[in-house]
C-alpha positions as CSV (number, residue, x, y, z in Angstrom):
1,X,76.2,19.8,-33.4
2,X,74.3,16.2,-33.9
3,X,72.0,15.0,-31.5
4,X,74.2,11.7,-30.6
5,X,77.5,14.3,-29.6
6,X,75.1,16.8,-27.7
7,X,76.2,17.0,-24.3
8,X,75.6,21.0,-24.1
9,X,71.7,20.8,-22.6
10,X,70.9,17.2,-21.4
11,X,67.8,18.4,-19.9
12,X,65.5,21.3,-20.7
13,X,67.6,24.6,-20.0
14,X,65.7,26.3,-17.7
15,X,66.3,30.0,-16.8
16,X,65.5,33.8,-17.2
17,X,65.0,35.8,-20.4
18,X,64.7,40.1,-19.7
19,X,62.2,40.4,-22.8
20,X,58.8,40.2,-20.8
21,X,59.8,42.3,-18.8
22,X,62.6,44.8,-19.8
23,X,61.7,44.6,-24.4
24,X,64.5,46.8,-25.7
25,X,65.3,48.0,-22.5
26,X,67.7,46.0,-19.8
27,X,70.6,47.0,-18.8
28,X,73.6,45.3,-16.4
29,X,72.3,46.8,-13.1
30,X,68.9,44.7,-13.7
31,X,70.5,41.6,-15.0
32,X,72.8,41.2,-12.0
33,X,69.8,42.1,-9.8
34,X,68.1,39.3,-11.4
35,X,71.1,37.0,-11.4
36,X,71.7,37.7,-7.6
37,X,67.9,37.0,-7.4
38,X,68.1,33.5,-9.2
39,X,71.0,32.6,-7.3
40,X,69.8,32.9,-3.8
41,X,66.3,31.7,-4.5
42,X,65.5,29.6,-8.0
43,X,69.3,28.2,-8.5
44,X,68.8,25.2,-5.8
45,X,65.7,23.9,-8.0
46,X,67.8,23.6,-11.1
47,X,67.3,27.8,-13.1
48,X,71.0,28.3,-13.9
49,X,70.4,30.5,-17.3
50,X,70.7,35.1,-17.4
51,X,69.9,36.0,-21.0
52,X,70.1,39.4,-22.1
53,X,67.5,39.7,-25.2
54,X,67.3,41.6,-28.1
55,X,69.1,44.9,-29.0
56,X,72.1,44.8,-26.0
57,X,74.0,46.5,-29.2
58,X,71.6,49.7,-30.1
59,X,72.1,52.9,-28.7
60,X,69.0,54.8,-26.9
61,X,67.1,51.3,-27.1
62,X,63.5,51.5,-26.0
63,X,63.9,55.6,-26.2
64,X,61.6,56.1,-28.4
65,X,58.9,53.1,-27.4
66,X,55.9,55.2,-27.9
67,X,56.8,55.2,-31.8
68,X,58.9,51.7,-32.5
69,X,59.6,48.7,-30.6
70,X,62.7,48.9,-32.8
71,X,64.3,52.5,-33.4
72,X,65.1,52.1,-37.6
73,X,68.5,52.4,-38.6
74,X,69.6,53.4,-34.7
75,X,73.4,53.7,-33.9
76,X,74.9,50.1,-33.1
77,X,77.7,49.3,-31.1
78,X,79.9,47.2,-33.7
79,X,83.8,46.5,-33.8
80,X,85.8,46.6,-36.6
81,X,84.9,43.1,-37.7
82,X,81.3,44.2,-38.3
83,X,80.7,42.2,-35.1
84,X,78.0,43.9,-32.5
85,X,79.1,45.2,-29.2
86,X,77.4,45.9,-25.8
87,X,76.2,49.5,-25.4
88,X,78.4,50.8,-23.1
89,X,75.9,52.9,-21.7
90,X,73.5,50.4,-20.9
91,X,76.5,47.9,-19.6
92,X,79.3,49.8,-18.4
93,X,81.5,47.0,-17.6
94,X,81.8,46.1,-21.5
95,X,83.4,49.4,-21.7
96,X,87.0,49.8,-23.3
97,X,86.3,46.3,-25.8
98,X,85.5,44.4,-22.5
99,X,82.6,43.1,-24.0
100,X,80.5,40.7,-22.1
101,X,82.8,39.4,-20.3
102,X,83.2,41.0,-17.2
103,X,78.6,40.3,-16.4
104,X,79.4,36.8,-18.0
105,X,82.0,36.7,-14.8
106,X,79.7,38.2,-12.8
107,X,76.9,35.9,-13.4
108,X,79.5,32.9,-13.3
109,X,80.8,33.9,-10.2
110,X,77.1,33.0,-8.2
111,X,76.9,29.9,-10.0
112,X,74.6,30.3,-12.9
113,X,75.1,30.6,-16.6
114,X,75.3,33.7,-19.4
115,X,73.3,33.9,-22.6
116,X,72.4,36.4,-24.8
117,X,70.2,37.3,-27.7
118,X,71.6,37.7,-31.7
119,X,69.6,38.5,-34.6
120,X,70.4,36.1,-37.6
121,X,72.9,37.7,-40.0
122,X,75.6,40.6,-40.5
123,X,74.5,44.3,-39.1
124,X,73.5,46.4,-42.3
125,X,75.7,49.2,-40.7
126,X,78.7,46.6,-41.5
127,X,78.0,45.9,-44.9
128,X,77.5,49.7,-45.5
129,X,81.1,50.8,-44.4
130,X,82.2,47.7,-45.8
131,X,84.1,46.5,-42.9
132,X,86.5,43.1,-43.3
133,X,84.9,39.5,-42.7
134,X,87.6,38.7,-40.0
135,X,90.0,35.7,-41.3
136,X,89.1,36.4,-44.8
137,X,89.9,39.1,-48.0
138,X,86.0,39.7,-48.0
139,X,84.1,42.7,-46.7
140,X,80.8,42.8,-45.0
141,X,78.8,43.9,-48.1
142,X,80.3,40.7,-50.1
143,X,78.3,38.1,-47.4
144,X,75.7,40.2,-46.6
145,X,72.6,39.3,-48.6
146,X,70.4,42.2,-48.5
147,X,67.5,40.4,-50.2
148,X,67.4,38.7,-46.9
149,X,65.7,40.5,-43.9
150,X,63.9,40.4,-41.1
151,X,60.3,41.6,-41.4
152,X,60.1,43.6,-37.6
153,X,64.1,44.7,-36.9
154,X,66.1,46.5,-39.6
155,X,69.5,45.6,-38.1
156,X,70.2,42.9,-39.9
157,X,70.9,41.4,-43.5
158,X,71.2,37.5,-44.1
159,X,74.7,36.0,-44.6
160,X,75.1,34.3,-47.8
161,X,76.1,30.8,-48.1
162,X,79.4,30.7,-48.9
163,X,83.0,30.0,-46.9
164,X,83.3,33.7,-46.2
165,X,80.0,33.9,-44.5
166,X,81.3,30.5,-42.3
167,X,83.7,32.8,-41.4
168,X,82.0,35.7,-39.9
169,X,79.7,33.6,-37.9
170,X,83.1,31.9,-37.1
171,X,84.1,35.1,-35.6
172,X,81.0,35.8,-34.0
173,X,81.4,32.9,-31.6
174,X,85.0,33.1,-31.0
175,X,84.1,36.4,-29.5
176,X,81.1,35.0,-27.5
177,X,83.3,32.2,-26.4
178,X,85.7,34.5,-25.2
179,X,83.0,36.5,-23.4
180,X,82.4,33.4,-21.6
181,X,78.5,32.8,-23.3
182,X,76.8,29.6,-22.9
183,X,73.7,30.2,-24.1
184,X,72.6,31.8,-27.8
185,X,69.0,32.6,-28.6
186,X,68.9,33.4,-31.9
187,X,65.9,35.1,-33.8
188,X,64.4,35.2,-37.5
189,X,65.7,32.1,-38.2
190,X,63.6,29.4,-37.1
191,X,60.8,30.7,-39.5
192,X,61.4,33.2,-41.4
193,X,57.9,34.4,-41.9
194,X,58.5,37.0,-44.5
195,X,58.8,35.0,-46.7
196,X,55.6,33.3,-47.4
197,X,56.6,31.0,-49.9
198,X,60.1,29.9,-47.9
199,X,59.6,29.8,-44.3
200,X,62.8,28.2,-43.6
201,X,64.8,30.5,-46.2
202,X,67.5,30.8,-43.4
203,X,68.5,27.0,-43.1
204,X,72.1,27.3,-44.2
205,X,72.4,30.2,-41.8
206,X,71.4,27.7,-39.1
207,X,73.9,25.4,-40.0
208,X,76.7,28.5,-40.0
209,X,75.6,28.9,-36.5
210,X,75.8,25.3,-35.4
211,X,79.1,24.9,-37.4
212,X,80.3,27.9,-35.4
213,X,79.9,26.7,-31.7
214,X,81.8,23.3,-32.7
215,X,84.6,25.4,-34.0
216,X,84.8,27.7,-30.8
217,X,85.3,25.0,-28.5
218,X,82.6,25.9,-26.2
219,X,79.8,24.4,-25.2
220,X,76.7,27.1,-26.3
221,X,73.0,25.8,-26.1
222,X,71.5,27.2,-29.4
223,X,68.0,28.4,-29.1
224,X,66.3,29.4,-32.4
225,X,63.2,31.5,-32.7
226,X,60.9,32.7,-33.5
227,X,58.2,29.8,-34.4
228,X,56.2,28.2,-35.2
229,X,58.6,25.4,-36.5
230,X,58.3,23.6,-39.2
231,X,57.3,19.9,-38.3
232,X,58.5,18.8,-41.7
233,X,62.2,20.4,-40.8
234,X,62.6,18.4,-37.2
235,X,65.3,16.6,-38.3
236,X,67.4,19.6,-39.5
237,X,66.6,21.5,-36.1
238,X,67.5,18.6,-34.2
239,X,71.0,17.8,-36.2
240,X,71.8,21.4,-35.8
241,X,70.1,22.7,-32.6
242,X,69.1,22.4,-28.9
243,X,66.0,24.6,-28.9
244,X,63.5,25.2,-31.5
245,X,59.9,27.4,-30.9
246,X,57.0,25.8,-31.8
247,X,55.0,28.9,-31.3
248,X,55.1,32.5,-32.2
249,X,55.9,34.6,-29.0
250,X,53.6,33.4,-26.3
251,X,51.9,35.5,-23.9
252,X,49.2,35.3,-21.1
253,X,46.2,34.8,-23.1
254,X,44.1,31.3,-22.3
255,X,43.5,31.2,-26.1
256,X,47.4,30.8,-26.4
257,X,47.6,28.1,-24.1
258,X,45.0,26.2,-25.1
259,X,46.5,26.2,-28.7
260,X,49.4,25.2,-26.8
261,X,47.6,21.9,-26.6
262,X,47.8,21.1,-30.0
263,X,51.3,22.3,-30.6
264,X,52.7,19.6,-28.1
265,X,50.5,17.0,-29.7
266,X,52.5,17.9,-33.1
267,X,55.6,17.8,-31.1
268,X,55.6,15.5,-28.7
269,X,58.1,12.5,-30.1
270,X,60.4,14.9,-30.9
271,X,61.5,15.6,-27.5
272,X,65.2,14.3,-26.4
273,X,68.5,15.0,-24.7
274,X,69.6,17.9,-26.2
275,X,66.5,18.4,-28.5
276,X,63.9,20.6,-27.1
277,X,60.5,21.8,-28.9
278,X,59.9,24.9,-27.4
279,X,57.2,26.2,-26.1
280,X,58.6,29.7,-25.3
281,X,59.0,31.9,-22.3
282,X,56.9,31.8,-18.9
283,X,55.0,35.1,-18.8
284,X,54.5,34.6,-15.1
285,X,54.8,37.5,-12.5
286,X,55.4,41.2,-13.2
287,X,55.5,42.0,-16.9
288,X,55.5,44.4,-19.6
289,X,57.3,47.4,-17.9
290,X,59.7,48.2,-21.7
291,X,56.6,47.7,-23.7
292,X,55.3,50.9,-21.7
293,X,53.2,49.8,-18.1
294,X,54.0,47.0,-15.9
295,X,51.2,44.7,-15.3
296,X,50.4,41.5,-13.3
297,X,50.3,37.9,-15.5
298,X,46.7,37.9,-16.8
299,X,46.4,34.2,-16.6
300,X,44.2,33.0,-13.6
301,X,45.8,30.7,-11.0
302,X,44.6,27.9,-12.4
303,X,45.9,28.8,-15.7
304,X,49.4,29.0,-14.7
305,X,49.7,26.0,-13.1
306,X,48.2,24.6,-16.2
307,X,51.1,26.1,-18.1
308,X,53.8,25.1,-15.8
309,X,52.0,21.5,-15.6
310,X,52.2,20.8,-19.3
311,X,55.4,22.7,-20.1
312,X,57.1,20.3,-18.0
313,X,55.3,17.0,-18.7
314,X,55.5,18.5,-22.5
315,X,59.5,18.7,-21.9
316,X,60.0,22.4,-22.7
317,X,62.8,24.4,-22.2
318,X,61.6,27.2,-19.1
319,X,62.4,30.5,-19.5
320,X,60.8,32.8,-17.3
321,X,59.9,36.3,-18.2
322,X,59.0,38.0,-14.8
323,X,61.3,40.8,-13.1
324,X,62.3,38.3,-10.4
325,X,63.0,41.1,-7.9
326,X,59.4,41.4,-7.0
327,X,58.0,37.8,-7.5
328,X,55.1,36.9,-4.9
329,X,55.1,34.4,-3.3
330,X,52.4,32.4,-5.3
331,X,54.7,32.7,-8.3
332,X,57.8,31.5,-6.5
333,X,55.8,28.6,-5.7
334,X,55.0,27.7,-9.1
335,X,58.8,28.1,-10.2
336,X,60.1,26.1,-6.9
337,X,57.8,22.7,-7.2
338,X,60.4,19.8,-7.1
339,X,57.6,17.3,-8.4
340,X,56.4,19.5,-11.1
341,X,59.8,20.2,-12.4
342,X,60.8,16.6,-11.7
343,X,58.4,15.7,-14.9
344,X,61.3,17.5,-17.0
345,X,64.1,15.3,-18.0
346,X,64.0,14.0,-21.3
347,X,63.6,10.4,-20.4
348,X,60.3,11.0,-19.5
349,X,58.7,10.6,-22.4
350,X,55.2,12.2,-23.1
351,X,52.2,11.0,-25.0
352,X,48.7,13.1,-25.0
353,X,46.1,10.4,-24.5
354,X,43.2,12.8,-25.9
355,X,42.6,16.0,-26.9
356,X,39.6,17.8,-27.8
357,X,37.9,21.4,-27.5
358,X,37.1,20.4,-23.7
359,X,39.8,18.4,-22.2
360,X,43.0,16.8,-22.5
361,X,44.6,14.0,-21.2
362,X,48.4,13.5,-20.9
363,X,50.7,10.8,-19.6
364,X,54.7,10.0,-19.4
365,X,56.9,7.4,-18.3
366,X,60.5,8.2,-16.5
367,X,62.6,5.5,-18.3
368,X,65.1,5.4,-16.0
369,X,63.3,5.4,-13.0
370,X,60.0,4.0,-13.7
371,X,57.9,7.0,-11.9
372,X,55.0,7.8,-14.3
373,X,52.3,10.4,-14.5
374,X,48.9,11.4,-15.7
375,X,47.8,15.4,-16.0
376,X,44.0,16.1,-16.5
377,X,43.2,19.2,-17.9
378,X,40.1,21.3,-17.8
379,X,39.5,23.1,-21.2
380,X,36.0,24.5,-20.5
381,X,35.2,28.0,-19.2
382,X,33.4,26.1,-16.5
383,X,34.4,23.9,-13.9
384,X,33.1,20.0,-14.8
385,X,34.6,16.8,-14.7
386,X,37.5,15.2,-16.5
387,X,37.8,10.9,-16.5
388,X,40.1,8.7,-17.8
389,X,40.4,4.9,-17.7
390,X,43.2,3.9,-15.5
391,X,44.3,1.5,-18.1
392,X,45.2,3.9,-21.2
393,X,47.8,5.0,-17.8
394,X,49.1,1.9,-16.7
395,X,47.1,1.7,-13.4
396,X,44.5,0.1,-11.9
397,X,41.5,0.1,-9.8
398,X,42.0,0.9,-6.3
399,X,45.5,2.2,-7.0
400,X,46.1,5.1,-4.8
401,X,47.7,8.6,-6.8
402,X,49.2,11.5,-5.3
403,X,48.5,14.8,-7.0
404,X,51.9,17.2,-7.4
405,X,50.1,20.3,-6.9
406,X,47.8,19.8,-3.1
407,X,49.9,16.8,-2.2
408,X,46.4,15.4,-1.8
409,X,45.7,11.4,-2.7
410,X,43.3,10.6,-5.0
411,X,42.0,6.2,-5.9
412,X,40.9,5.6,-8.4
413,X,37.6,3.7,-8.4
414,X,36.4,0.2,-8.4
415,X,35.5,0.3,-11.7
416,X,39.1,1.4,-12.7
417,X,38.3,5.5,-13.5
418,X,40.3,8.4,-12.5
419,X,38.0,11.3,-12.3
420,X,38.8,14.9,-10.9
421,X,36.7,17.4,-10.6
422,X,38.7,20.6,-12.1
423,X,37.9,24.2,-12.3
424,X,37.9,25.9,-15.8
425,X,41.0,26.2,-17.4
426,X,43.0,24.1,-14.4
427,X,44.7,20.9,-14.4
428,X,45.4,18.0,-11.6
429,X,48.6,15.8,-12.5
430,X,49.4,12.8,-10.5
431,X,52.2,11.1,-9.8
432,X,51.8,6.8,-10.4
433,X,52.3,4.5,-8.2
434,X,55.8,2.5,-8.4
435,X,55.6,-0.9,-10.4
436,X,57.6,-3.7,-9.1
């Protein structure tokens, strides 16, 4: 899947993800509620992406939260290719071998696209009843690597490298393609942290999956997590991916998104059609109600405009994380900005201007259009004031900005100095003047 052939996610993918919200837990009732959600409300401002995360497969999932996050060695929902299976409790359309299928039509039918979750590798389960590699002589237990595992889920052993390994992950696709998936997030892979010494151990296993989706003959955005990425391997996730994590999961904590900061400086020329740093989900709204009490986002208001702001200008995928059913109306304005979200599209290219334990200054250019931008950010824990010379933006004194959040204009002074007075942790981003 190179870059230059990519057509699968020409702009950030921007959607829902039930993790924040559901962990272990979702089921089909509360994706289609959200689906139905995203399709009357967030759909017209470009969110087209339902993905169903981690453990669809397990039985009793989220059961036993008190105890694991993950229920060792739980019953899975396999067929007799070793390949994992809705729970039919949990989704009782994929009854009978349906699969996912009959939600993926669902979520098709109002519009919007169908993703799900994998874990790298071949269930364990398969590889202990030694079930056939579809397509090939070899069993389960013969690609299965078992001195390859995740360090938090025990469902999974690594696939070796080898043709019969291809194959299985050949098979896993054909089925996803059949259930009508366009979307695949998959997890331990992007750094395998385990293993201290080789944090990209699972490389050929990336290259399986991104072998796969070209031989199903669907278009599948590939997500890889969890992070942070390697900035040493951004040419071997950009050959073989669309979506890479720069960060480990992100949550609503200002020391997060202030780190944040730095990990888009690292990233930031490595953004392109089809090629997405990512800076993981948007823990906005309602959250937390699978990890045991749901709980407002703990990021002030200023904060979360300060993530949306630099997500987009950054060029990050957007996957929110909120139970969209009960979204206030603050939030909904966040996710329904047409300027903010205008900054996405890869051909507007970002540069930080400067960075530092106080402030940051970012800038991009829309290639095809000429628009540009400036975001000033407010790193303090108190409000104070943030300048920049209009030159290091392409501007000039007297020229008149309009900031995306108020609407309000802002000149910027004789002396040729944009300065904004911004509380702590906020932002103001302004959208340049045209250039004849």
């Amino acid at each position: 899947m190179k870059r230059d052939k990519n057509s699968f996610a020409p702009t950030p993918p921007m959607g829902w993800n039930s993790y924040d919200y559901y962990d272990t837990a979702v089921n089909e009732e509360r994706v289609k509620a959200n689906a139905d959600y995203m399709a009357a409300h967030l759909k017209e401002y470009g969110w087209e992406y339902i993905v169903v995360d981690i453990q669809w497969y397990a039985h009793k999932a989220g059961s036993m939260r008190e105890k694991y996050q993950y229920i060792p060695f739980s019953k899975l929902e396999m067929d007799g290719y070793g390949r994992l299976l809705p729970d039919p409790e949990r989704f009782p359309s994929s009854a009978g071998g349906a699969g996912f299928q009959p939600l993926a039509d669902y979520i098709h039918g109002l519009g919007l696209k169908f993703g799900i979750h994998i874990m790298r590798g071949i269930p364990r389960a398969a590889a202990q009843e030694h079930l056939p590699v579809k397509g090939t002589d070899a069993t389960a237990d013969q690609v299965a690597d078992p001195s390859s595992i995740c360090g938090w889920n025990p469902d999974m052993y690594g696939v070796r490298a080898c043709p019969q390994g291809q194959k299985y992950y050949d098979s896993l696709f054909e089925l996803y393609a059949g259930w009508g998936v366009d979307f695949v997030k998959c997890d331990d892979i992007c750094n395998t942290n385990l293993y201290a010494d080789n944090r990209y151990s699972a490389a050929h296993e990336v290259e399986m999956l991104s072998h796969a989706i070209q031989a199903c003959g669907r278009p599948i955005v590939l997500s890889l997590s969890p992070g942070p990425a390697l900035i040493e391997k951004a040419w071997h996730y950009e050959t073989h991916a669309n979506m890479w994590r720069i960060t480990d999961d992100f949550w609503d904590r200002w020391d997060l998104l202030k780190d944040m900061f730095y990990r888009c400086e690292l990233w930031q020329s490595h953004v392109a059609p089809g090629c997405y740093p990512d800076c993981d989900m948007l823990p906005l709204g309602l959250l937390g109600k699978g990890f045991g009490q749901e709980r407002p986002c703990g990021f002030t208001r200023e904060e979360q405009r300060t993530m949306m702001t630099l997500w987009c200008l950054f060029g990050s995928p957007l996957m929110l994380g909120a139970e969209m059913t009960k979204l206030d109306e603050w939030t909904l304005s966040l996710l329904t900005n047409r300027d903010i979200l205008g900054m996405l599209p890869p051909r507007c290219k970002p540069r930080q201007i400067r960075l530092d334990g106080r402030e940051a200054v970012w800038k991009a250019l829309d290639q095809e259009t000429g628009e540009g931008y400036v975001a000033l950010f407010q790193l303090r824990d108190e409000e104070g004031a943030v300048r920049v010379e209009a030159q290091e933006f392409g501007c000039r004194a007297q020229d008149v900005l309009r900031e995306l959040w108020s609407g309000e204009e802002t000149r910027i002074s004789e002396d040729g100095i944009l300065q904004a007075q911004i509380p702590a942790h906020g932002c103001r981003v302004y959208k340049l003047p045209p250039r004849g």
